[in-house]
N, CA, C and O atoms as a GROMACS GRO file, in nm:
protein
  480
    1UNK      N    1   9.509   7.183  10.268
    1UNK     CA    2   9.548   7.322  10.281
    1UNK      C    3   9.464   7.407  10.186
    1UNK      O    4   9.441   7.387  10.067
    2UNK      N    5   9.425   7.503  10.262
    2UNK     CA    6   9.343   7.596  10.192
    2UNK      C    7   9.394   7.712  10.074
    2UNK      O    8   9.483   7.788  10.112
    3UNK      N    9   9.353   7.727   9.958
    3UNK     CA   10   9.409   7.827   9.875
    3UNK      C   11   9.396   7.965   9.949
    3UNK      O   12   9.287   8.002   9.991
    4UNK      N   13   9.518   8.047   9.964
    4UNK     CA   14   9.534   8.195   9.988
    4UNK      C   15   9.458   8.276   9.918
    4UNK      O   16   9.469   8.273   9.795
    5UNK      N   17   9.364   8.365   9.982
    5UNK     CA   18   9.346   8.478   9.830
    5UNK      C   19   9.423   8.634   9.862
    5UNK      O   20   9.458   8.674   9.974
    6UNK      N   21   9.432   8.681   9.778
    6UNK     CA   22   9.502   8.791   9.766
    6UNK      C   23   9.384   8.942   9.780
    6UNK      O   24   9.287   8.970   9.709
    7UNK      N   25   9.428   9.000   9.873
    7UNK     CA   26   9.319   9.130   9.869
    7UNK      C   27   9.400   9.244   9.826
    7UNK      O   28   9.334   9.347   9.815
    8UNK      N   29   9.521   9.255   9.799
    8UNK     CA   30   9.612   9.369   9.776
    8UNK      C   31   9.481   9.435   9.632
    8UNK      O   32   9.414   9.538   9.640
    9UNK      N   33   9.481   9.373   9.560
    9UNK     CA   34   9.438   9.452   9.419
    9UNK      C   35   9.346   9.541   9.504
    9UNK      O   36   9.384   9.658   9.503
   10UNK      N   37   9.211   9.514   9.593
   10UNK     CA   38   9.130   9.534   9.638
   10UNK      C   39   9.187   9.716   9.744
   10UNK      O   40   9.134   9.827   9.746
   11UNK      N   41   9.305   9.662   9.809
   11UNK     CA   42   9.359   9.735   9.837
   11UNK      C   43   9.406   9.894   9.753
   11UNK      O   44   9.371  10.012   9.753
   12UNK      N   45   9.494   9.815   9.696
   12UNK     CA   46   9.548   9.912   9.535
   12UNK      C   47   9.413  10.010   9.518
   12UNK      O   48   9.446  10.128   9.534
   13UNK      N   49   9.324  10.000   9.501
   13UNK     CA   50   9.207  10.061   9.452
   13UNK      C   51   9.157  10.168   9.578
   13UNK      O   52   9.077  10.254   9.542
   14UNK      N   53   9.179  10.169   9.654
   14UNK     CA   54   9.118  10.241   9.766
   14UNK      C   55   9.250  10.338   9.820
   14UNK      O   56   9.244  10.458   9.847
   15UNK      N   57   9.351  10.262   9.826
   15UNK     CA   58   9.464  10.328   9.881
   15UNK      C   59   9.490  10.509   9.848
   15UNK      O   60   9.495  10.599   9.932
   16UNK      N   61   9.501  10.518   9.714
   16UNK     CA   62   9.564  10.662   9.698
   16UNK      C   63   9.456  10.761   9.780
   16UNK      O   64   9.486  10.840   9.869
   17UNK      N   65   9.294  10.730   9.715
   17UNK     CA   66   9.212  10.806   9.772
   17UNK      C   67   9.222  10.816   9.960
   17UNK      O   68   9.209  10.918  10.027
   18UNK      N   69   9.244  10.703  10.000
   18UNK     CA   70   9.230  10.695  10.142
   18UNK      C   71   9.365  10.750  10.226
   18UNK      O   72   9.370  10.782  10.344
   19UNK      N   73   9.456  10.749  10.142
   19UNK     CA   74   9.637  10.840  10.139
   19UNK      C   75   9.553  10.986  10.140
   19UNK      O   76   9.529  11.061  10.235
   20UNK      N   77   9.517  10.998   9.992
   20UNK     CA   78   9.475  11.146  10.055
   20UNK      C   79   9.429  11.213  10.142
   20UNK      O   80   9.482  11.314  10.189
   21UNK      N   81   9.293  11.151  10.183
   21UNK     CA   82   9.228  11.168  10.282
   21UNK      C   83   9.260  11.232  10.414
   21UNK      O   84   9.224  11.341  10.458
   22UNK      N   85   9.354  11.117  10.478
   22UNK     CA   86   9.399  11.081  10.561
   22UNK      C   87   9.532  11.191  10.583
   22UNK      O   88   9.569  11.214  10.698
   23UNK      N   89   9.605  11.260  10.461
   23UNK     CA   90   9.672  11.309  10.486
   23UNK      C   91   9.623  11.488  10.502
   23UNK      O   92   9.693  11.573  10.558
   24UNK      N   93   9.494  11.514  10.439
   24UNK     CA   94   9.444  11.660  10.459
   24UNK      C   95   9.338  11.647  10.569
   24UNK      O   96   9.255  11.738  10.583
   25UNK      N   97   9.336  11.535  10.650
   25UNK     CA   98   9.284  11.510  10.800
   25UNK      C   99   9.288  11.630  10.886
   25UNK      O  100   9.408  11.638  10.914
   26UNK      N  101   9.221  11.739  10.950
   26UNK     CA  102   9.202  11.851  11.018
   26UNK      C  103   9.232  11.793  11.169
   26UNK      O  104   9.292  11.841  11.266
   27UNK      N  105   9.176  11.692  11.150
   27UNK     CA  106   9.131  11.635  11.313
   27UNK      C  107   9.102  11.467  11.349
   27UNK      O  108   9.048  11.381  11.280
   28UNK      N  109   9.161  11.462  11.482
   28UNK     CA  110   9.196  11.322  11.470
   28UNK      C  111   9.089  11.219  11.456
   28UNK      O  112   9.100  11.101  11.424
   29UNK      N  113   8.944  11.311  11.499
   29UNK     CA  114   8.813  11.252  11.467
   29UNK      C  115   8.809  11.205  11.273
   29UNK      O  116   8.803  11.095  11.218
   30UNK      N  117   8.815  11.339  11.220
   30UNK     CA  118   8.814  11.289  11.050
   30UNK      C  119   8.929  11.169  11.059
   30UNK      O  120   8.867  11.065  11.036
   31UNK      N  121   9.033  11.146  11.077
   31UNK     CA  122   9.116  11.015  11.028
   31UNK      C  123   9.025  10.920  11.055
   31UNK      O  124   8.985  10.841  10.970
   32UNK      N  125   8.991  10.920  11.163
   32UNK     CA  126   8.854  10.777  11.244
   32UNK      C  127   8.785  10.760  11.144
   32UNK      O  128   8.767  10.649  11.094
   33UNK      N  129   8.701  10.940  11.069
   33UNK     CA  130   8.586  10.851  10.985
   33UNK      C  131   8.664  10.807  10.851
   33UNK      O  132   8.640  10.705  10.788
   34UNK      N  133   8.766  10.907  10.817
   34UNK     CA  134   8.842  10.805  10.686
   34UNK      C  135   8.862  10.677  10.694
   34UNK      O  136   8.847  10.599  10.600
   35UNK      N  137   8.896  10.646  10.805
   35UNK     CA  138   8.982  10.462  10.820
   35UNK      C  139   8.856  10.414  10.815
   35UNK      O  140   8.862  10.312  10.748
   36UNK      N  141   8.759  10.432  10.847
   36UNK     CA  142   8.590  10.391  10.851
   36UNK      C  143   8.536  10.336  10.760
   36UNK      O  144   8.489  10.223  10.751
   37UNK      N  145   8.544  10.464  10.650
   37UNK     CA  146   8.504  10.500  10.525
   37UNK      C  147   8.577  10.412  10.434
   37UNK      O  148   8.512  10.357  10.345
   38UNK      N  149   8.701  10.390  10.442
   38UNK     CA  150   8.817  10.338  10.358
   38UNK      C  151   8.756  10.183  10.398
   38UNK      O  152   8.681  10.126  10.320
   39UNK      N  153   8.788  10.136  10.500
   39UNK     CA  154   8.744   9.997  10.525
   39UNK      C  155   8.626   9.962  10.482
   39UNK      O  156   8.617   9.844  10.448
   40UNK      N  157   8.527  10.032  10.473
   40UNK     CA  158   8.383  10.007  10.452
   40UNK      C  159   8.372   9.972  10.294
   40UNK      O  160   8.336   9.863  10.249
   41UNK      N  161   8.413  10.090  10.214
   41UNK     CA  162   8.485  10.101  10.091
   41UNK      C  163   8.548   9.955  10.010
   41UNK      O  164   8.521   9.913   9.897
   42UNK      N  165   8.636   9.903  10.108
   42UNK     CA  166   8.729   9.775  10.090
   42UNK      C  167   8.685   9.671  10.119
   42UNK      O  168   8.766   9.580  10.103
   43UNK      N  169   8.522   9.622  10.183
   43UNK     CA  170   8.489   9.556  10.229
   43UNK      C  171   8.373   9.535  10.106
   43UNK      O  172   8.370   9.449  10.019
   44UNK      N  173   8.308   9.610  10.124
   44UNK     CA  174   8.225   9.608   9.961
   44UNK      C  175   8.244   9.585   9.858
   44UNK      O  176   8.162   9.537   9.780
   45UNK      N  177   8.358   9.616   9.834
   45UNK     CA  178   8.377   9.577   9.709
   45UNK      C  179   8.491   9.436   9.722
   45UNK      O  180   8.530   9.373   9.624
   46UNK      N  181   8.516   9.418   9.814
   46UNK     CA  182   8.537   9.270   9.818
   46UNK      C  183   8.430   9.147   9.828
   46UNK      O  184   8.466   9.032   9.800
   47UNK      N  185   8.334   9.169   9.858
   47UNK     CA  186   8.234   9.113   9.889
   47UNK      C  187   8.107   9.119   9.736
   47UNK      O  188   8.035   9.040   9.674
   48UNK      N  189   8.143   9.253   9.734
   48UNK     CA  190   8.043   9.244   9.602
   48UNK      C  191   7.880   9.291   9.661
   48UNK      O  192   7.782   9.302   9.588
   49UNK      N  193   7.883   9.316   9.820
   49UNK     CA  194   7.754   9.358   9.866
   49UNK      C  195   7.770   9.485   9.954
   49UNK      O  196   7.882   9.537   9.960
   50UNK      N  197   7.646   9.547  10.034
   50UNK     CA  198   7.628   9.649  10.095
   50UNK      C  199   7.607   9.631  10.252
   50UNK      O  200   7.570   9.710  10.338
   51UNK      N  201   7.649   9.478  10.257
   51UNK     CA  202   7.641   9.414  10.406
   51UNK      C  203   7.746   9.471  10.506
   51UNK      O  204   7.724   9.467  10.627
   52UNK      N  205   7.891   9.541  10.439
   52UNK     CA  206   7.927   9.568  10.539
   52UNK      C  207   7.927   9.742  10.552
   52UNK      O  208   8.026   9.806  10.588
   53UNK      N  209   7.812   9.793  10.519
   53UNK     CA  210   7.797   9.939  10.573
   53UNK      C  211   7.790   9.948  10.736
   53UNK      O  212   7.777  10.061  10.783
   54UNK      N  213   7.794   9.895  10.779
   54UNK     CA  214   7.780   9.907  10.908
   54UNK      C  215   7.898   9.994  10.998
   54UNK      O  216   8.012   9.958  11.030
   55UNK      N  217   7.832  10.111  11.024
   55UNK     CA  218   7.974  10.211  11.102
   55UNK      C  219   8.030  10.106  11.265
   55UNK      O  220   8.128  10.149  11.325
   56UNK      N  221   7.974  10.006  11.307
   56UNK     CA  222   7.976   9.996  11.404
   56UNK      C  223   8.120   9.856  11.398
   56UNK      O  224   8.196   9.811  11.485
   57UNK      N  225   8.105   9.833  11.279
   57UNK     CA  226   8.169   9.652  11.257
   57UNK      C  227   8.306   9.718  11.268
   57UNK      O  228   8.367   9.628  11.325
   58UNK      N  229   8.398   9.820  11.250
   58UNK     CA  230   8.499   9.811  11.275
   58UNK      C  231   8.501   9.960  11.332
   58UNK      O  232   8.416  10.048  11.317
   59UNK      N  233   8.664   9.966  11.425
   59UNK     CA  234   8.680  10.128  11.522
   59UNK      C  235   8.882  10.113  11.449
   59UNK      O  236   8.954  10.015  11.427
   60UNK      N  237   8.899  10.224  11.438
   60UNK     CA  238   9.001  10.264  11.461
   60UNK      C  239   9.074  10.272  11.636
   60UNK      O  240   9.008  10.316  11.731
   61UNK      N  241   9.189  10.232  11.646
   61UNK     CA  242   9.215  10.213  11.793
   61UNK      C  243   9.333  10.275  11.784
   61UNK      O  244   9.418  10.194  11.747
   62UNK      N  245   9.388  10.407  11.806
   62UNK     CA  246   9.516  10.449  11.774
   62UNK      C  247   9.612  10.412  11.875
   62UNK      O  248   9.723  10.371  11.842
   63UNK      N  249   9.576  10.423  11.994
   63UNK     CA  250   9.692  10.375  12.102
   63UNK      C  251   9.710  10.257  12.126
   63UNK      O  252   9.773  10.266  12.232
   64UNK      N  253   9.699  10.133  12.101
   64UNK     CA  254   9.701  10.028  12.125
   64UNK      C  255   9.762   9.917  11.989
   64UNK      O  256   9.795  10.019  11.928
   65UNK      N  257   9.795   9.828  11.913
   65UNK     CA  258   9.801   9.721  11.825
   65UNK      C  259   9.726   9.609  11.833
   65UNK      O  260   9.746   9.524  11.920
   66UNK      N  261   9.626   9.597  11.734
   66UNK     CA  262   9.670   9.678  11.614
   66UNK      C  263   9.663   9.740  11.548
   66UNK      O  264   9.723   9.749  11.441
   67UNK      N  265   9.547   9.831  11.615
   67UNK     CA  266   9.520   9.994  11.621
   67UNK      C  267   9.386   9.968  11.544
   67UNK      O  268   9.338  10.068  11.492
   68UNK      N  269   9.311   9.837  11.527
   68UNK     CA  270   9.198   9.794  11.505
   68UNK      C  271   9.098   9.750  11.542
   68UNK      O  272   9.128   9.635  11.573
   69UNK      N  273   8.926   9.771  11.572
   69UNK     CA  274   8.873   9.668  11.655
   69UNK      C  275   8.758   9.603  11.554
   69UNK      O  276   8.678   9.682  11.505
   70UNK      N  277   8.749   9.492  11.530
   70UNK     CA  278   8.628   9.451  11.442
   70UNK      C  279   8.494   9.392  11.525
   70UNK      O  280   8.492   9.298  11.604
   71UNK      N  281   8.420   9.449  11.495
   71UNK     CA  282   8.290   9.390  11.564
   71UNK      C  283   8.284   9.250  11.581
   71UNK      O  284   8.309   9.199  11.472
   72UNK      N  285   8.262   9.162  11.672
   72UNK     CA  286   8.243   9.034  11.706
   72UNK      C  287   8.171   8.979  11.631
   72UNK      O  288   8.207   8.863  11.611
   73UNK      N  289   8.052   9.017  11.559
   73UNK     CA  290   7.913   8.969  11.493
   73UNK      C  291   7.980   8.973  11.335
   73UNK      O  292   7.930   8.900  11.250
   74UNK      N  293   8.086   9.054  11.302
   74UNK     CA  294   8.108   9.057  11.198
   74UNK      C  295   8.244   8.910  11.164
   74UNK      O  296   8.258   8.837  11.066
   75UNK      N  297   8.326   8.918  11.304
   75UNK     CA  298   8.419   8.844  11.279
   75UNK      C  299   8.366   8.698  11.265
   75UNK      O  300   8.412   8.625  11.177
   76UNK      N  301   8.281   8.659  11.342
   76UNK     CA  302   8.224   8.506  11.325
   76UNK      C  303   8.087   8.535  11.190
   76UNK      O  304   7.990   8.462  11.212
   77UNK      N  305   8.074   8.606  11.089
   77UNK     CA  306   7.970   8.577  10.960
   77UNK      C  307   8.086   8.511  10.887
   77UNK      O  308   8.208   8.526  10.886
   78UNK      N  309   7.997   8.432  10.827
   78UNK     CA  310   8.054   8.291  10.740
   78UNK      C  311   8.158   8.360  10.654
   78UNK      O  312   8.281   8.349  10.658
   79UNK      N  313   8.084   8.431  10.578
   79UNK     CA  314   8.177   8.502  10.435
   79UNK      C  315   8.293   8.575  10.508
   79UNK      O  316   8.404   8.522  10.506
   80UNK      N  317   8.276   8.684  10.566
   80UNK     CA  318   8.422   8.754  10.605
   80UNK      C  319   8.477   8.641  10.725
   80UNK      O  320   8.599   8.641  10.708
   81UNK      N  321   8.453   8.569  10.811
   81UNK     CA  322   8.552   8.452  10.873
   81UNK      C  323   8.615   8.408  10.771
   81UNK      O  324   8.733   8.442  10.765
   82UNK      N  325   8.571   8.333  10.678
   82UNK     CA  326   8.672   8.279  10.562
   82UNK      C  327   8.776   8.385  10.481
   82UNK      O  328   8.899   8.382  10.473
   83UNK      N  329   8.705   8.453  10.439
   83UNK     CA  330   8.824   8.596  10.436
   83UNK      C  331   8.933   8.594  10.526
   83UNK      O  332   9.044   8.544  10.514
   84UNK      N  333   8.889   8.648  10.603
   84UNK     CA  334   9.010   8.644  10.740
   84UNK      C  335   9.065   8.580  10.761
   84UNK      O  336   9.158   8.615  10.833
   85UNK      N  337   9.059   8.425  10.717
   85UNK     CA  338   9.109   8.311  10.777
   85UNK      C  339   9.221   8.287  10.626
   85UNK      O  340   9.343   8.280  10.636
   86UNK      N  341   9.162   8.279  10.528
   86UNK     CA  342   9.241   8.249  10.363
   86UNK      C  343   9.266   8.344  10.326
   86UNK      O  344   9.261   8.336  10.203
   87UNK      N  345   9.304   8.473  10.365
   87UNK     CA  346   9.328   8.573  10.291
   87UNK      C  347   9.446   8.699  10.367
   87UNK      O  348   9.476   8.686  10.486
   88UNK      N  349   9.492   8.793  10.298
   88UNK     CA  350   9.556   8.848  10.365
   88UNK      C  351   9.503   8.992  10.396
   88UNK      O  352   9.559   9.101  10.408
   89UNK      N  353   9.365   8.946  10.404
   89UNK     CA  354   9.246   9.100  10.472
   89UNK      C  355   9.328   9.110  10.601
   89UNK      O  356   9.365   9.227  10.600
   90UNK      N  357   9.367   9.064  10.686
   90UNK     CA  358   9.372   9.129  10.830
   90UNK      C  359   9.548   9.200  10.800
   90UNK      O  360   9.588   9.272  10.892
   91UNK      N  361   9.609   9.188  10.723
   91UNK     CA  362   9.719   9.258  10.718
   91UNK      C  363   9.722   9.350  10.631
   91UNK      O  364   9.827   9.415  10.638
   92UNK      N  365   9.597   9.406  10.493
   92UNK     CA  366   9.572   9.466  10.416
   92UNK      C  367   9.502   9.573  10.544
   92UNK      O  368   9.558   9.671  10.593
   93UNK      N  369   9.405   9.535  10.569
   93UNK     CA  370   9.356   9.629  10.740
   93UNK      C  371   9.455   9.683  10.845
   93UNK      O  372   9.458   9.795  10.897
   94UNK      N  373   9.549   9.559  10.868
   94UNK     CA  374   9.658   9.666  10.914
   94UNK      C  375   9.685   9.750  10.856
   94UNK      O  376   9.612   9.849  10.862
   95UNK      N  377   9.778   9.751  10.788
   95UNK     CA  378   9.851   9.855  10.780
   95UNK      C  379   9.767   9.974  10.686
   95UNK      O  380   9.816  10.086  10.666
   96UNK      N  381   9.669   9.943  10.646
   96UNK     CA  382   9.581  10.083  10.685
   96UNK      C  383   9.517  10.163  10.819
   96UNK      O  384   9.472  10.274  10.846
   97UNK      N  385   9.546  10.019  10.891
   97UNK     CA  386   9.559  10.126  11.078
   97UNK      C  387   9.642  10.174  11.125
   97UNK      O  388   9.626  10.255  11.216
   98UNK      N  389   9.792  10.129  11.062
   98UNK     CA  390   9.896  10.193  11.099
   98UNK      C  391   9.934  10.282  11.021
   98UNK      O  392  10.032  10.346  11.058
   99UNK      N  393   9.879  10.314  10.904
   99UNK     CA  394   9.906  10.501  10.839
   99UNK      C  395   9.745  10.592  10.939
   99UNK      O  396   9.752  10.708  10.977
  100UNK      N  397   9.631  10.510  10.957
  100UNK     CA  398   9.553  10.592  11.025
  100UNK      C  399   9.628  10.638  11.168
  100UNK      O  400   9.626  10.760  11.189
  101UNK      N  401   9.678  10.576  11.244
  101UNK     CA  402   9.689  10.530  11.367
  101UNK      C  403   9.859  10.674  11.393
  101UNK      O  404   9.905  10.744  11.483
  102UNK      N  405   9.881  10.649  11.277
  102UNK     CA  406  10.018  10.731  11.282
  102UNK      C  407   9.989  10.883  11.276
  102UNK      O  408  10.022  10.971  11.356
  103UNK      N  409   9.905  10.893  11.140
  103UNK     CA  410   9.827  11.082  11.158
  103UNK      C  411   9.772  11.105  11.256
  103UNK      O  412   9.803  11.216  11.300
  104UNK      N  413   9.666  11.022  11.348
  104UNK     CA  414   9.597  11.021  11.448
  104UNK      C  415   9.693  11.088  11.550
  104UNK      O  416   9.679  11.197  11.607
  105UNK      N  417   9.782  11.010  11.559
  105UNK     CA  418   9.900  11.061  11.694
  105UNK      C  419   9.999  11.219  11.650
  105UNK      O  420  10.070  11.288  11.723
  106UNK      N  421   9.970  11.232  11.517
  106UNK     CA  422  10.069  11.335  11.487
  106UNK      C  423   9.991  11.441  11.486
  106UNK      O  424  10.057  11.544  11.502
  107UNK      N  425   9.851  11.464  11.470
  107UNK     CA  426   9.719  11.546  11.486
  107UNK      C  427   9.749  11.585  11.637
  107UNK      O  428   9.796  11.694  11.668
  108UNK      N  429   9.711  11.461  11.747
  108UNK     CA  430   9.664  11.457  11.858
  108UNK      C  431   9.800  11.499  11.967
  108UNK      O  432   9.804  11.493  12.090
  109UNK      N  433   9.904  11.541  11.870
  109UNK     CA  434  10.040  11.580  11.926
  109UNK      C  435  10.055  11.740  11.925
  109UNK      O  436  10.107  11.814  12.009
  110UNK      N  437   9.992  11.770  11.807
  110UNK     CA  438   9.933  11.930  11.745
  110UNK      C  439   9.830  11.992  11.766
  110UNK      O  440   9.810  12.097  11.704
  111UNK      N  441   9.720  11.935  11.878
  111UNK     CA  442   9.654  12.042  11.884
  111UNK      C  443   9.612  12.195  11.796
  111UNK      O  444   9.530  12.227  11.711
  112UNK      N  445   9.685  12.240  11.846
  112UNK     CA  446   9.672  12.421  11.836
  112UNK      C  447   9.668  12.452  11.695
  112UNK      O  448   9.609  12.541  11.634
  113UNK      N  449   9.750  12.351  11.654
  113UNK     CA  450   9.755  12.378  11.546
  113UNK      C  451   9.661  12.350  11.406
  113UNK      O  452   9.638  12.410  11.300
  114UNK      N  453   9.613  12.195  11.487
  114UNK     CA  454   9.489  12.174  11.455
  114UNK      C  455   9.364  12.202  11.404
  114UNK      O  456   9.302  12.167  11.303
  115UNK      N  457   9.326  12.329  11.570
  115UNK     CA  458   9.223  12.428  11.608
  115UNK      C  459   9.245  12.517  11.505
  115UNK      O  460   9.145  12.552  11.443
  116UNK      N  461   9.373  12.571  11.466
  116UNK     CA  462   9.386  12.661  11.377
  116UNK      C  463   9.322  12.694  11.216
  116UNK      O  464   9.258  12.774  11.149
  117UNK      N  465   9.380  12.593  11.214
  117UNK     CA  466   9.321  12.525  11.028
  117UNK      C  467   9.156  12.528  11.044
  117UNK      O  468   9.079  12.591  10.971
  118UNK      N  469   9.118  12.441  11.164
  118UNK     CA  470   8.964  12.423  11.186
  118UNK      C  471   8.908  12.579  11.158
  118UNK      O  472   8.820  12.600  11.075
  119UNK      N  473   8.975  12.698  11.244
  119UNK     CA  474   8.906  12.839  11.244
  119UNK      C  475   8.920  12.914  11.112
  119UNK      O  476   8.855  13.011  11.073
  120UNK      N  477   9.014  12.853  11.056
  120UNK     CA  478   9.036  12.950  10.924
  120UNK      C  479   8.981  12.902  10.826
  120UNK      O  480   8.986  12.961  10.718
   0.00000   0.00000   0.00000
């Protein structure tokens, strides 16, 4: 049996900024690039490299669970498979899709109101 690792600390560190973010969101596009940004953020510095800049390796998916999509090329690289597999990255990723995934729908419910903030 494989040792667990823990990504919460990793988490802890990104969270408030990506709370903020996420909560002065104009538009349901900005939450997309926050959850983006935030993951990208959380991935680097778990890793310790600049390998996962890549805008393409993960999407925000708001209508669906688990409101995440990770690039295929990223899910089978050696280093983050083992992550994923010993660690509790894919539930630290949740539920940063499910506070993205939640503004997303409460934006995309508001419109007008939206547009508003955008003009002023």
């Amino acid at each position: 049996m494989e040792k667990q690792i823990s990504v919460v600390k990793y988490e802890n560190n990104i969270l408030p900024g990506f709370r903020n973010k996420i909560n002065l969101a104009e538009s349901s596009e900005d939450v997309k690039n926050f959850f983006i940004q935030a993951i990208r953020e959380l991935l680097v510095n778990l890793f310790q490299d600049n390998g996962y800049q890549d805008f393409d390796a993960i999407k925000l998916s708001p209508e669906k669970e688990p409101f995440f999509e990770l690039n295929n090329a990223m899910v089978t690289s050696g280093e983050f498979s083992q992550m994923w597999k010993n660690s509790d990255l894919r539930h630290v990723i949740r539920r940063m899709a499910e506070t993205a995934a939640h503004r997303h729908g409460h934006l995309k419910k508001k419109p007008a109101k939206t547009e508003r903030k955008i003009r002023n």
